[in-house]
C-alpha positions as CSV (number, residue, x, y, z in Angstrom):
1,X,0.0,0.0,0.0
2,X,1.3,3.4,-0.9
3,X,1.8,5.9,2.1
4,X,-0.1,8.7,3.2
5,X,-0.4,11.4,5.5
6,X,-2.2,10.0,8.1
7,X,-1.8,6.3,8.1
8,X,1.1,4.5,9.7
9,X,2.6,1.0,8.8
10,X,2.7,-1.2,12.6
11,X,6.6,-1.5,13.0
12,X,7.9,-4.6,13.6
13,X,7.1,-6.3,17.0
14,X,10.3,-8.4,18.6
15,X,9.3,-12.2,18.8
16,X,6.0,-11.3,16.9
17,X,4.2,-10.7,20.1
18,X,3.7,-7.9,23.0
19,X,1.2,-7.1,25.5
20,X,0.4,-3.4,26.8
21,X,-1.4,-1.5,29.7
22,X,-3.9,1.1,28.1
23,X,-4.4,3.7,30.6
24,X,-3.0,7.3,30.0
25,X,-1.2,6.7,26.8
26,X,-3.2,5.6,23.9
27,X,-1.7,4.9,20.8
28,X,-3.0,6.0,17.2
29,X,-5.2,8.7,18.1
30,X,-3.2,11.1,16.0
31,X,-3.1,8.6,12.7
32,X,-4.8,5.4,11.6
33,X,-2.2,2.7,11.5
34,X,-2.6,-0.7,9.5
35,X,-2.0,-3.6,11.5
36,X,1.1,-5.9,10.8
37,X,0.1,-8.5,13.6
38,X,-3.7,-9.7,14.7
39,X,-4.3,-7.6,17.9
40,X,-6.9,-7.9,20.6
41,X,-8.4,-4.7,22.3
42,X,-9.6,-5.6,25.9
43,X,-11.1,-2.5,27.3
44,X,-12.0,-2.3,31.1
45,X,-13.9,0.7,30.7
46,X,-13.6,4.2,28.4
47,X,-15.1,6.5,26.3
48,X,-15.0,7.9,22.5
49,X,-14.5,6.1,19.9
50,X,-13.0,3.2,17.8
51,X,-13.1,3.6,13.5
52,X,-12.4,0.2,12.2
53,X,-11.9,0.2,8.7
54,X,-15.4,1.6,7.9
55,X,-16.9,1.1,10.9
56,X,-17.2,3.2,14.3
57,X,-17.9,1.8,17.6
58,X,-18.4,4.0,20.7
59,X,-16.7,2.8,23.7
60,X,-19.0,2.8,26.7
61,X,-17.6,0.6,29.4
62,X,-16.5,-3.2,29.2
63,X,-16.1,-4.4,26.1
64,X,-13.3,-6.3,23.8
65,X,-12.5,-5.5,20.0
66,X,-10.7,-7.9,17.5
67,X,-8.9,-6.6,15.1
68,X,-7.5,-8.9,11.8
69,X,-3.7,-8.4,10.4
70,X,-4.6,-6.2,7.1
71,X,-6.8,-3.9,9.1
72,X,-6.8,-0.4,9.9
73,X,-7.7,1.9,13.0
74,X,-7.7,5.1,15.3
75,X,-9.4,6.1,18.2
76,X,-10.7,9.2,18.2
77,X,-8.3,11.8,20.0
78,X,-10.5,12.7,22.8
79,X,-10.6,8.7,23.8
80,X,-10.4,7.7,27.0
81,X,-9.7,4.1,27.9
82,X,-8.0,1.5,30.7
83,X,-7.4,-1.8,29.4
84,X,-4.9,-4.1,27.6
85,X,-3.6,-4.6,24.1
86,X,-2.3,-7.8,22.7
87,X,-0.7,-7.9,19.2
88,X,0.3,-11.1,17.9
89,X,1.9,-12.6,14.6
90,X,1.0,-16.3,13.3
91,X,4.7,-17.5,13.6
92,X,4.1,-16.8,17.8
93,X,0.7,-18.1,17.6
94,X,2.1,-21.5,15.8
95,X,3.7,-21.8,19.7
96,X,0.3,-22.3,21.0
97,X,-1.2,-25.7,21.4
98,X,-2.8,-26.8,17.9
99,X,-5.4,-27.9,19.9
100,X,-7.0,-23.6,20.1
101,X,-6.2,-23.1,16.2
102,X,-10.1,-23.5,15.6
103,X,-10.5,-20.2,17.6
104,X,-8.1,-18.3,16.2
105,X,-9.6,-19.4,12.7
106,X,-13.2,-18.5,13.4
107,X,-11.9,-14.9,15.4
108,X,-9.4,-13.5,13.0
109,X,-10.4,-14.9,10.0
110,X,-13.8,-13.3,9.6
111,X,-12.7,-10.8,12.2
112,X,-16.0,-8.0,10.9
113,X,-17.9,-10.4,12.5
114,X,-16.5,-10.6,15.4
115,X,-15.3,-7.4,15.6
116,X,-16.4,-6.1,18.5
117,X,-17.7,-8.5,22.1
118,X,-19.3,-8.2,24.8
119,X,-18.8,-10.0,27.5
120,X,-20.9,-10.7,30.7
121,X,-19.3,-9.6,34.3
122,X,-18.2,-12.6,34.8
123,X,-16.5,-13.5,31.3
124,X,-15.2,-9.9,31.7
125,X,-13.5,-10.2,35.0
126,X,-11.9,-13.9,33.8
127,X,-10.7,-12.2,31.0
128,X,-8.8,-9.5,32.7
129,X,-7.0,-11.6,35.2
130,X,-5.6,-13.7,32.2
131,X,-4.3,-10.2,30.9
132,X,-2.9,-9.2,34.0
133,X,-1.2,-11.9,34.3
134,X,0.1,-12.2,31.0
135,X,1.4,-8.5,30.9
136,X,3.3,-9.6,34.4
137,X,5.2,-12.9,32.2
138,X,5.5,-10.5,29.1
139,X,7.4,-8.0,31.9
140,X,9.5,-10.9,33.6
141,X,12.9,-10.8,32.5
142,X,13.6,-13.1,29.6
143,X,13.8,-16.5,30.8
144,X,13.7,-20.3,28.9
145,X,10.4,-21.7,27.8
146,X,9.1,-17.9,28.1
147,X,8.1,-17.6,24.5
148,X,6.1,-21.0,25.2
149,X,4.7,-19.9,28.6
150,X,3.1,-16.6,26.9
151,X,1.6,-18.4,23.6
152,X,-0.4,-20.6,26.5
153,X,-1.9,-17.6,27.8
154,X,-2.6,-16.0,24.7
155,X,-4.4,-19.5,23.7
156,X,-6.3,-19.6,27.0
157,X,-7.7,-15.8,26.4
158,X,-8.6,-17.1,23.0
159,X,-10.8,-19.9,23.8
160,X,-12.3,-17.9,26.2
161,X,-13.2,-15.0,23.2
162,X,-14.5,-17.8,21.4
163,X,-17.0,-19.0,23.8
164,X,-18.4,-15.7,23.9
165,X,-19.9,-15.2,21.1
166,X,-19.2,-17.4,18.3
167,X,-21.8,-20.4,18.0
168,X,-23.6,-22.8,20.5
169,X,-21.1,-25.7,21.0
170,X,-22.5,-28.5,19.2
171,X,-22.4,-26.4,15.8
172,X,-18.9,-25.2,16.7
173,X,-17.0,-29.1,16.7
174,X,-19.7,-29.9,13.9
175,X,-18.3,-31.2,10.4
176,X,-20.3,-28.3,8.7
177,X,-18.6,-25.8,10.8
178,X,-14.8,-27.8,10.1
179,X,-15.8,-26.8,6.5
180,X,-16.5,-23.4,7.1
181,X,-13.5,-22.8,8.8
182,X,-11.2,-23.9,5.9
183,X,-13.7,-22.3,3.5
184,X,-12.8,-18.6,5.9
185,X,-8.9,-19.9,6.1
186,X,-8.7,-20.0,2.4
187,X,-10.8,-16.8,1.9
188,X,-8.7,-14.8,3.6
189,X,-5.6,-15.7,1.9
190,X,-7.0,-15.8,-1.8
191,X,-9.6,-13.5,-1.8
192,X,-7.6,-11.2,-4.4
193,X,-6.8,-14.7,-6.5
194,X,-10.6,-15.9,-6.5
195,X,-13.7,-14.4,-6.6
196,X,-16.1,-17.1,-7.1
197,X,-18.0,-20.0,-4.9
198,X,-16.9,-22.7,-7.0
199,X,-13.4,-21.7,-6.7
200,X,-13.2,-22.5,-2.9
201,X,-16.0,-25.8,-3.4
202,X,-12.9,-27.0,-5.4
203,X,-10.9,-26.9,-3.4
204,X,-12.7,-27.7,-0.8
205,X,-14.1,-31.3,-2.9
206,X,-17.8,-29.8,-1.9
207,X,-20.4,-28.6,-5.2
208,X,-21.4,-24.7,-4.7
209,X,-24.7,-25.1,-3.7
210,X,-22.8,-27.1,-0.1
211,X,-20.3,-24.6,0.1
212,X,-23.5,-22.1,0.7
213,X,-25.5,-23.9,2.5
214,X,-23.0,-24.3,5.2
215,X,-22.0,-20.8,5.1
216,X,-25.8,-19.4,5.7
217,X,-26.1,-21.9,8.6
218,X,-23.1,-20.9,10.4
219,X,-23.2,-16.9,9.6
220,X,-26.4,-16.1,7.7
221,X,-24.6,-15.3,4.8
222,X,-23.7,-17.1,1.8
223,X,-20.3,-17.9,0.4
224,X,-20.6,-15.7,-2.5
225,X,-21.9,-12.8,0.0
226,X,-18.8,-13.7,2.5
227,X,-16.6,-13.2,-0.6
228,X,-17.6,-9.9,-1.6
229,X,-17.6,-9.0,1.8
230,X,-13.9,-9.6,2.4
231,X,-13.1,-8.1,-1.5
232,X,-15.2,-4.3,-0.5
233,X,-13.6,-4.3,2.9
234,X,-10.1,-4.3,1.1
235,X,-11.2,-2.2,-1.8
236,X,-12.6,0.1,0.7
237,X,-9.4,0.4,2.8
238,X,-7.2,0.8,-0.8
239,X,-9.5,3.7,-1.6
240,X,-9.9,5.7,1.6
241,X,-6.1,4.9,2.5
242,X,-4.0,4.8,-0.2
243,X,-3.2,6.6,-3.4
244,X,-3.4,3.8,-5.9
245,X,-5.3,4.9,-8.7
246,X,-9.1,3.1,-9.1
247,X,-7.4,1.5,-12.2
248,X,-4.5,-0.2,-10.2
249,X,-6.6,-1.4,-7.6
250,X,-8.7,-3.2,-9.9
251,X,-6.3,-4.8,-11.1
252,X,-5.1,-5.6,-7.3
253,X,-8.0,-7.1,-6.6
254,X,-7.9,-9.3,-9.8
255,X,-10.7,-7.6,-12.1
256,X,-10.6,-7.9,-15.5
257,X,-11.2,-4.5,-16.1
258,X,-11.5,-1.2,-13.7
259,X,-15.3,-0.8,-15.1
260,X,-15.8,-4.6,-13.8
261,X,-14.3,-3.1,-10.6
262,X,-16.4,-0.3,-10.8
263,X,-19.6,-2.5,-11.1
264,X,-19.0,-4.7,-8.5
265,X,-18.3,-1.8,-5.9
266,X,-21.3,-0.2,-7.0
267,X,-23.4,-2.8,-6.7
268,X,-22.3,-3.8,-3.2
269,X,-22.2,-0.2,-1.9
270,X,-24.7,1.7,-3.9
271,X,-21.7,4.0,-4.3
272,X,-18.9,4.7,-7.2
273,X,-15.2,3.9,-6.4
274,X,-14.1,7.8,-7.2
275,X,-17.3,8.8,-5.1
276,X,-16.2,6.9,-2.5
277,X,-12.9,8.2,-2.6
278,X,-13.9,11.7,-2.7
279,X,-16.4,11.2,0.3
280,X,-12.8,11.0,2.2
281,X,-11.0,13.3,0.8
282,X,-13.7,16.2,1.4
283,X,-13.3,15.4,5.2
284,X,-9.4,15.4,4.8
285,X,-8.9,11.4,5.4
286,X,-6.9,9.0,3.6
287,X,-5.3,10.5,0.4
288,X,-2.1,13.1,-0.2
């Protein structure tokens, strides 16, 4: 992505991993940064405002945000949160026990979904003391087996996220829902590559009409609606972030043609690409 005024690249993160207090300093509330690592927000209580991507989601007390590798954000200046912040990279999650990939898969990998939780008192309060007591091994001085130690944590904190929100238990160790994890794993890797259902039935040895059935059960949405999805949220970001030209991200995003591209966004956002685009730039956001 080409730079702009007020979006920052995540700089590099030693070991692929870290864990921060929120409390009087909050980052990116000057500039939107795109994240390098997947990152979990878990806020004890706050105000203002979180812009995800598109999205904005006012902070009003407990709550936890999820925020995918490939995303961007900022809270509003005026912000004022307590809380913790864990970034994390998929060569430190591999550490983790293979046995909590699943919840890493359904969390990240559709992360608009899942964006943002919220959790009872209780989940809340369980939540925090894993935090607090991760922050204090992330603060110990390095030590062997640490790396290991933290990635148990992390894969605790994860599996509790999961059961939060994410689907009754008897759908979520169901065959269906194996499927449609794979099915979100290969979306969000090839999404620029293929656009259609029956790429990903391919390769998934299911017909189409499966692959959609199983997608509306587990989300309400069908595949070819979760793939459109995950190509506007990235054509949005290109657009209100970057200076590529409407043409070059077409072609980015593996259109034939930028009037093809220019279709399709229209037709998922009742909006033109340059409209859009200019919608930001009238507000000062996004492009130089």
């Amino acid at each position: 992505m080409k730079s702009v005024s007020n979006i920052e690249t995540e700089p590099i993160i030693d070991h692929s991993f870290s864990v921060k207090r929120l409390d009087k300093y909050i980052p990116y509330t000057q500039s939107f940064v795109r994240l390098s690592y997947h990152r979990i927000l878990i806020l004890e209580k706050g105000r203002g405002f979180l812009l995800v991507d598109n999205e904005s989601f006012e902070i009003s007390g407990c709550e936890f945000f999820l925020l995918a590798k490939g995303q961007i954000y900022q809270f509003e200046e005026d912000s004022e949160i307590t809380g913790f912040s864990i970034s994390f990279g998929d060569c430190f999650w591999e550490k983790a026990p293979s046995s909590a990939s699943n919840c890493k898969a359904v969390l990240f990998n559709n992360a608009t979904v899942n964006q943002h939780l919220k959790p009872s008192v209780a989940e809340a309060e369980e939540i925090l003391l894993l935090c607090k007591n991760l922050l204090m091994e992330y603060e110990t001085p390095p030590y062997i087996n640490q790396m290991d130690v933290m990635a148990a944590y992390l894969k605790i904190i994860m599996i509790k996220l999961a059961n939060i929100k994410l689907v009754e238990e008897e759908t979520f160790d169901s065959q269906d829902y194996i499927v449609y994890r794979k099915f979100m794993e290969l979306l969000s890797n090839q999404y620029q590559s293929f656009h259609a259902v029956n790429n990903y039935a391919d390769l998934l040895n299911i017909t189409s009409r499966r692959l959609s059935e199983i997608c509306k059960r587990c989300t309400h949405k069908n595949a070819k609606e979760l793939i459109n999805g995950q190509i506007i949220a990235e054509a949005r970001r290109l657009l209100q972030f970057s200076s590529y030209s409407v043409k070059d991200i077409a072609y980015q995003l593996n259109f034939g043609t930028p009037e093809q591209f220019s279709h399709f966004f229209k037709k998922n956002t009742a909006i033109s690409p340059a409209a859009y685009r200019g919608k930001y730039m009238n507000i000062g956001v996004g492009i130089t």
